[in-house]
KESETOR-767795 format. One record per residue (C-alpha): y negated, z negated, x; residue in one letter; chain. Coordinates in steps of 0.1 Angstrom, whole numbers, plus 5000, padded with zeros to 4 digits. Each point is the difference from the previous one (the first is absolute). Layout:
SITE    c2    c3    c1  type  mol
SITE     Y     Z     X     A    A
...
This chain:
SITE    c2    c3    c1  type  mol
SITE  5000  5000  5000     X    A
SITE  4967  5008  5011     X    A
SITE  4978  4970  5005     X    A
SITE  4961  5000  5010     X    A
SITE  5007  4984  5028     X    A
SITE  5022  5026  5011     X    A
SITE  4977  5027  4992     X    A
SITE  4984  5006  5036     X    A
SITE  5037  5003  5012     X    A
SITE  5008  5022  4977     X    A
SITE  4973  5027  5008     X    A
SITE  5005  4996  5037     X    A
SITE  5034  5009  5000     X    A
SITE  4995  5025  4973     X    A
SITE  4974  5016  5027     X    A
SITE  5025  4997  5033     X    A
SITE  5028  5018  4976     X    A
SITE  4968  5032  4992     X    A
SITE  4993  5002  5034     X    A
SITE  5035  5004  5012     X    A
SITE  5009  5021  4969     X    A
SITE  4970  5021  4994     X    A
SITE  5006  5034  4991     X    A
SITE  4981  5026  5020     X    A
SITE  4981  5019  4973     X    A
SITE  4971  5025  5005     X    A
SITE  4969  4974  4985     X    A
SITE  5014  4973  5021     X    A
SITE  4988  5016  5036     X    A
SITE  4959  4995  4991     X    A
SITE  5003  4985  4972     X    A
SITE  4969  5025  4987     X    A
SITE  4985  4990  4966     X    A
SITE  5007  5039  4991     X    A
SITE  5035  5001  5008     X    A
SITE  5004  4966  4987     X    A
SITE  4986  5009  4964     X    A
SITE  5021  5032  5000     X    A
SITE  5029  4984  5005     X    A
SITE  4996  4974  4979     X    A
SITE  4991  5025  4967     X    A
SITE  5030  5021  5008     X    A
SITE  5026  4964  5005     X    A
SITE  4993  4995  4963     X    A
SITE  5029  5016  4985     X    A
SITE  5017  5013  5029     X    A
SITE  5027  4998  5023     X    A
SITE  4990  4989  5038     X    A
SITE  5017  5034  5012     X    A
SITE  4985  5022  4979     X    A
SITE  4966  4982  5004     X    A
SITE  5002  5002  5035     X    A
SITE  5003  5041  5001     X    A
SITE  4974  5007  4972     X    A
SITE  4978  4972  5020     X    A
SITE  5006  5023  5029     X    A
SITE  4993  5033  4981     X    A
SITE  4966  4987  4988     X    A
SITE  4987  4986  5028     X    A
SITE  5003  5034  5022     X    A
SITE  4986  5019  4975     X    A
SITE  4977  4974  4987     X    A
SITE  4989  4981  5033     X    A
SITE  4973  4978  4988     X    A
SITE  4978  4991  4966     X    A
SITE  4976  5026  5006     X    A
SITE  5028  5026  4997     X    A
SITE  5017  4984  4971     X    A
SITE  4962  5003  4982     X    A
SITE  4998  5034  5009     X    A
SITE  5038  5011  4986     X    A
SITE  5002  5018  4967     X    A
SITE  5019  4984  4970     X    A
SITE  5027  5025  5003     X    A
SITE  5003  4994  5038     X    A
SITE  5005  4958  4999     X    A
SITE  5027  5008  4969     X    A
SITE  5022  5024  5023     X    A
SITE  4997  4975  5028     X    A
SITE  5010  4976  4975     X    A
SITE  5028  5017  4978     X    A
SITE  5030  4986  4999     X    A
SITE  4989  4964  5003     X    A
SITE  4991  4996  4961     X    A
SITE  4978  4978  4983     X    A
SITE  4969  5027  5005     X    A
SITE  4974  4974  4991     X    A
SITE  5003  4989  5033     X    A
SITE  4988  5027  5019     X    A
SITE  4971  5008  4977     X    A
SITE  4991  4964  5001     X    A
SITE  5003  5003  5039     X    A
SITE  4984  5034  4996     X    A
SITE  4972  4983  4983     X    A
SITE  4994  4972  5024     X    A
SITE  4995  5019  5032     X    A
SITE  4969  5019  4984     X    A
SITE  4991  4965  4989     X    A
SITE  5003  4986  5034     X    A
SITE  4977  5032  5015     X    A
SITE  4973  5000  4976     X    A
SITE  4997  4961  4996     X    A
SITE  5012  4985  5038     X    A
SITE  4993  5024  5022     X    A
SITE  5034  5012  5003     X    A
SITE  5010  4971  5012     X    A
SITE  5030  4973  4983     X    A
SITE  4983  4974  4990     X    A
SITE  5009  4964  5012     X    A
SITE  4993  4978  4973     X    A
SITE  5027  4992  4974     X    A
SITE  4976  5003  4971     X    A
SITE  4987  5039  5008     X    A
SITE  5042  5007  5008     X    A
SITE  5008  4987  4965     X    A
SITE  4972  5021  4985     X    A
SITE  5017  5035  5011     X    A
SITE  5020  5020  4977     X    A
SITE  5036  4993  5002     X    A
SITE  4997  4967  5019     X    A
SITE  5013  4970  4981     X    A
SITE  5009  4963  5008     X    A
SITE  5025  5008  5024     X    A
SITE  4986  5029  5025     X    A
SITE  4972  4986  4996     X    A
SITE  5014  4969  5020     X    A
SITE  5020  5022  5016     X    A
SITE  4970  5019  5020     X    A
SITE  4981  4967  5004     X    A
SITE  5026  4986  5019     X    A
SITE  5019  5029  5017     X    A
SITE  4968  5019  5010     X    A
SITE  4981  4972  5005     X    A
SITE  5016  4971  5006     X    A
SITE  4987  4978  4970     X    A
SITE  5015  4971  4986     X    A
SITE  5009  5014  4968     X    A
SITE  5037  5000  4982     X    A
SITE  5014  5036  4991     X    A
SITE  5029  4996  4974     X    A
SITE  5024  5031  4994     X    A
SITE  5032  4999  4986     X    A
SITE  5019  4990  5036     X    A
SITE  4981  4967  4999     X    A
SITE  5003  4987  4966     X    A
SITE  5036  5010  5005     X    A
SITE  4999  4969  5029     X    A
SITE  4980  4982  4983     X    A
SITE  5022  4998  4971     X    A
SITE  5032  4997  5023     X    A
SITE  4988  4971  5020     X    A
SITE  4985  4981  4973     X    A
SITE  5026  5010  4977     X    A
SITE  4976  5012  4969     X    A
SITE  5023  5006  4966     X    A
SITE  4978  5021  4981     X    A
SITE  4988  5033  5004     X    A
SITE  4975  4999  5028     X    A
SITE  4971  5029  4981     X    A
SITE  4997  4967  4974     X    A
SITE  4961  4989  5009     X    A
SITE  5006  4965  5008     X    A
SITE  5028  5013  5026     X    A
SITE  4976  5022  5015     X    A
SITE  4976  4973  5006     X    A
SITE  5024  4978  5015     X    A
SITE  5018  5030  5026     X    A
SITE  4959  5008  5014     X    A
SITE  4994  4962  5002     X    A
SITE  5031  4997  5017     X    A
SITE  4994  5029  5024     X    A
SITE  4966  4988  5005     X    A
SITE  5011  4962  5008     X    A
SITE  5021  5019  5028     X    A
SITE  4979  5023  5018     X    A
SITE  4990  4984  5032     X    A
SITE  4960  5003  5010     X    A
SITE  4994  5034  5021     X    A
SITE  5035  5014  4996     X    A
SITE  4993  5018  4964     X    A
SITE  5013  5036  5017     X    A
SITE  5031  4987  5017     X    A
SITE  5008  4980  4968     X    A
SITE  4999  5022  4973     X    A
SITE  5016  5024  5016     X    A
SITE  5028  4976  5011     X    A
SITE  5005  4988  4963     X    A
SITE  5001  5036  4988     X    A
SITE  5022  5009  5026     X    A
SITE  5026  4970  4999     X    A
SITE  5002  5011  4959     X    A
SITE  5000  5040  5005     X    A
SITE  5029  4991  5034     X    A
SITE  5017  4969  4992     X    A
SITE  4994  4984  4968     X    A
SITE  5001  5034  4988     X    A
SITE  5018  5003  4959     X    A
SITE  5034  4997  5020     X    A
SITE  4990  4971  5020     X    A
SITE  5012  4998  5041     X    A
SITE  4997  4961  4995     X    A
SITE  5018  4997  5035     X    A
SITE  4974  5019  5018     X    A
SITE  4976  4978  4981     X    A
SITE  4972  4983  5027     X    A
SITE  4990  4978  4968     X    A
SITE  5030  4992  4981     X    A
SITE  5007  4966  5006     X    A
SITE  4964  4995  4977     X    A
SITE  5017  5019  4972     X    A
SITE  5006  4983  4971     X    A
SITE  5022  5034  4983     X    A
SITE  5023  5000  5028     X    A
SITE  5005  4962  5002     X    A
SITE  5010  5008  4963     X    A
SITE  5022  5026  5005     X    A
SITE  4981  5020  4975     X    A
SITE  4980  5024  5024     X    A
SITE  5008  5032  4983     X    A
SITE  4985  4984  4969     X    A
SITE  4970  5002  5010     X    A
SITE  4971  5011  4990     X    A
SITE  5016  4998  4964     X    A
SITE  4988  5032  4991     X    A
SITE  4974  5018  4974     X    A
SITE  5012  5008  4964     X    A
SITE  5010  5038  5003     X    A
SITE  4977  5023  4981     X    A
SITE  5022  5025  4977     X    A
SITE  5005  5036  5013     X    A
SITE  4984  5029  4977     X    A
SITE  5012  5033  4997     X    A
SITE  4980  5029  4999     X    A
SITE  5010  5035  4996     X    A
SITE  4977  5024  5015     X    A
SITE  4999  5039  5004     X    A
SITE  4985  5022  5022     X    A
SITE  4996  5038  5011     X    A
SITE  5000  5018  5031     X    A
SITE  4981  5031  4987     X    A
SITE  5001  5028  5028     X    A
SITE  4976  5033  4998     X    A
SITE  5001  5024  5025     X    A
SITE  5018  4980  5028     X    A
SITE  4982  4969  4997     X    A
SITE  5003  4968  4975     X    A
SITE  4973  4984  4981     X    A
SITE  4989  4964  5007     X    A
SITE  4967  4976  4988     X    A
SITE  4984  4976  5014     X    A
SITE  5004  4968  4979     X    A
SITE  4964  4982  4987     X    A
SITE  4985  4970  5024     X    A
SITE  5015  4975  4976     X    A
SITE  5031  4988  4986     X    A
SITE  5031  5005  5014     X    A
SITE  5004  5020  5033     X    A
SITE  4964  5007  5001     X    A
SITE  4990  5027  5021     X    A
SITE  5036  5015  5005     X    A
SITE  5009  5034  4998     X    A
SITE  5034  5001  4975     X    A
SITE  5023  5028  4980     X    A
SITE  4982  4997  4965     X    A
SITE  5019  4983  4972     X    A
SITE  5000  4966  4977     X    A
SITE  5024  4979  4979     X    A
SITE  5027  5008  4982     X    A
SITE  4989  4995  4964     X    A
SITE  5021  4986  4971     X    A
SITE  5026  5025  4986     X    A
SITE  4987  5024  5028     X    A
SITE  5026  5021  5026     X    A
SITE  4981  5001  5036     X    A
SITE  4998  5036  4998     X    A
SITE  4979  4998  4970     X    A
SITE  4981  4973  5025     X    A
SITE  4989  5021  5023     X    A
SITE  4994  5029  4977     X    A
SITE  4973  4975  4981     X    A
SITE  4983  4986  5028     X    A
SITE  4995  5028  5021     X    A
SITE  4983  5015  4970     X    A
SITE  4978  4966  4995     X    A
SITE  4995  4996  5037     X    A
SITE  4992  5038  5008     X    A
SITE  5001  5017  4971     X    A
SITE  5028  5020  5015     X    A
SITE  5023  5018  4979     X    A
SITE  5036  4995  5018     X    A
SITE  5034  5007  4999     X    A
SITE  5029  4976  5014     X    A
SITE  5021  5029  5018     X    A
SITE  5030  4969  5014     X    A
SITE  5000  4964  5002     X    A
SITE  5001  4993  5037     X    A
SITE  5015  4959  4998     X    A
SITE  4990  4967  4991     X    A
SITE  4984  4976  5029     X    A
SITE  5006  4964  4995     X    A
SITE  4972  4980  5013     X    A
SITE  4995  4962  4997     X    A
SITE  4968  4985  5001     X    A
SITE  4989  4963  4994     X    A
SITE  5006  4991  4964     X    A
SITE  5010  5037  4993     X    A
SITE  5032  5026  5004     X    A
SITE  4989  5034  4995     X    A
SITE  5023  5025  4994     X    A
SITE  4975  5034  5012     X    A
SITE  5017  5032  4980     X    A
SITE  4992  5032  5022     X    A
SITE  4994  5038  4988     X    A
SITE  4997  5031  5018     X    A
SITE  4969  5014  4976     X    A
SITE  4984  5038  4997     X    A
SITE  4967  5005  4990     X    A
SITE  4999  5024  4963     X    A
SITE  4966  5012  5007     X    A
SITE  4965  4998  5017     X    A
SITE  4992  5000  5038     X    A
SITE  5006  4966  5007     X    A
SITE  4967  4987  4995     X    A
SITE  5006  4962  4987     X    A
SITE  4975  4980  4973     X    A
SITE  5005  4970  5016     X    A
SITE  5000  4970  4977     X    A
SITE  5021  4977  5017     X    A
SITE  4991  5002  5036     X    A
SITE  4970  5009  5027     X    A
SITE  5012  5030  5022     X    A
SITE  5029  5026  4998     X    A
SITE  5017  5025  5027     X    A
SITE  5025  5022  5000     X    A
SITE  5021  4992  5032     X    A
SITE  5025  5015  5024     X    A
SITE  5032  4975  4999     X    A
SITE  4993  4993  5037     X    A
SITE  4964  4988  4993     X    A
SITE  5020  4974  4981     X    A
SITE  4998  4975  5023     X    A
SITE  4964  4999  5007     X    A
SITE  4997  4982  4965     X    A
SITE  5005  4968  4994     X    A
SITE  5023  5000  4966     X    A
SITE  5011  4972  4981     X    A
SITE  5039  4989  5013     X    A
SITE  5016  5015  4967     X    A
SITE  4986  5032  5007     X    A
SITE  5006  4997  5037     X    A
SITE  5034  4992  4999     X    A
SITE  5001  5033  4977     X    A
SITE  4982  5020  5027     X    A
SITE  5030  4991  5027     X    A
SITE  5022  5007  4974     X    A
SITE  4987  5034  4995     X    A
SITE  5002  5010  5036     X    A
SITE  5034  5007  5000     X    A
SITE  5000  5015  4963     X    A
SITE  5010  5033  5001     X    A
SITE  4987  5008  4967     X    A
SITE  4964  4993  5015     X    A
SITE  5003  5023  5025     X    A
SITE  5011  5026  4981     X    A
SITE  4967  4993  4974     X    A
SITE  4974  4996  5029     X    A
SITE  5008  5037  5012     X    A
SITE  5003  5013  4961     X    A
């Protein structure tokens, strides 16, 4: 169990264990406010691999703030595609032309101007503070309140308010004056490493404070969230191809996958078959007047709450030249299948773009 007393103990041995144990990522050499914040946005919802090569990606192409302020919309969401949760980048997007026009271009220090930025909550807000600028602020992600509630054995949910009070009080209690960098970062690291959801309790530098092991009930803990309930969706859309090249829109710059470029379509409506789908709302979207020529398959996508099943037609324009009356999205092109991938598309429609690259019906359409 975890005493006060035994709190200073605690934290230095936490902090030998991080500095042994420290894995060598890219922000960790300088430590650069810029590098810090980018990592930090793009950790949110993904895995340390994956974070690590987009990190990587970004930073040669976008080097500094400046450069980020100066990148188009469509540029920052190719850099970004594949890592989801697109608010993100626009937030970050957002921020940097923030951070030019109101600090000189400079990340500012104090925690109140890092909170004010879009995108920056609670958490990377502490996060910056202390990890770019070694302040004695707590940052709490989901590695430490899994400790937390491991080593002080919390049996309810740990996203209940009063629990959330109690894991940054307890985080706070711990971190040892001047050490705010090495110590977040060692919490984060014991949870993402060891006390990871299939805890390495043996490799633990901690665990003779844990209250869950002394149990026996580690893998109890957290006790997790009620699970939200899974919605279908059916959804159709068309790949309509004129002349060698296939039409996409740019979505609106709100709502969901703002700014992307997709395969027009829309729900599946009661009593509805998908061709009849795609046939309705390319004629609402476009006012295009099409024909499904052959279903091309069905992409099964999950999201957070939702499973889409995406229904996928091979279309032919009936008439006109292919000039769109947009009503449902900003910009339109007609596109070579190559210039695909210079457009950032929503995963469904992605995952139907590999799919099509070894379709042999496509091939034989483009050169029609």
């Amino acid at each position: 169990m975890l005493h006060k007393h035994d709190h200073s103990v605690f934290s230095a041995t936490l902090l030998d264990w991080f500095d042994a144990h420290k894995r060598p990522l890219p922000w960790r050499t300088d430590y650069q406010p810029y590098h810090v914040w980018i990592s930090e946005i793009m950790l949110q919802q993904t895995q340390m691999e994956r974070g690590v090569d987009y990190f990587l990606r970004w930073t040669d192409r976008l080097p500094d703030i400046a450069a980020v302020a100066a990148a188009s919309e469509d540029e920052v969401l190719k850099l970004w595609e594949g890592l989801g949760y697109y608010s993100r980048v626009r937030n970050l997007h957002k921020a940097a032309r923030i951070i030019m026009e109101r600090h000189g271009g400079v990340f500012p220090d104090d925690i109140a101007s890092i909170r004010a930025l879009p995108g920056i909550g609670d958490y990377t807000a502490g996060a910056i503070a202390s990890i770019a600028f070694g302040q004695d602020v707590v940052c709490v992600d989901a590695n430490v309140e899994r400790v937390i509630a491991r080593v002080c054995d919390m049996d309810s949910p740990v996203k209940q308010k009063e629990n959330m009070a109690f894991i940054r009080a307890t985080a706070e209690s711990l971190l040892p004056s001047g050490k705010a960098r090495e110590f977040n970062q060692a919490m984060m690291e014991l949870g993402a490493l060891v006390c990871s959801k299939k805890a390495r309790c043996e490799a633990c530098p901690v665990s003779r404070w844990c209250e869950a092991l002394h149990l026996g009930i580690v893998q109890e803990r957290p006790v997790p969230a009620p699970r939200k309930p899974i919605t279908h969706l059916d959804v159709a859309t068309g790949l309509l191809i004129r002349d060698g090249r296939i039409f996409i829109q740019k979505r609106p710059e709100h709502g969901v996958w703002a700014g992307f470029w997709e395969f027009p379509g829309g729900c599946v409506e009661e009593g509805e078959h998908p061709s009849e789908t795609v046939v309705r709302e390319f004629m609402e979207e476009m006012e295009f007047a099409v024909t499904p020529i052959d279903k091309i398959t069905v992409i099964n996508h999950g999201y957070t709450t939702y499973r889409v099943s995406l229904h996928c037609y091979f279309l032919k324009l009936d008439k006109g030249d292919g000039t769109p009356v947009l009503h449902a999205a900003t910009e339109y092109r007609w596109v070579r299948f190559d210039e695909l991938d210079n457009y950032t598309l929503p995963a469904g429609h992605r995952k139907l773009a590999d799919a099509l690259a070894t379709d042999l019906r496509m091939a034989a359409l483009l050169k029609a």
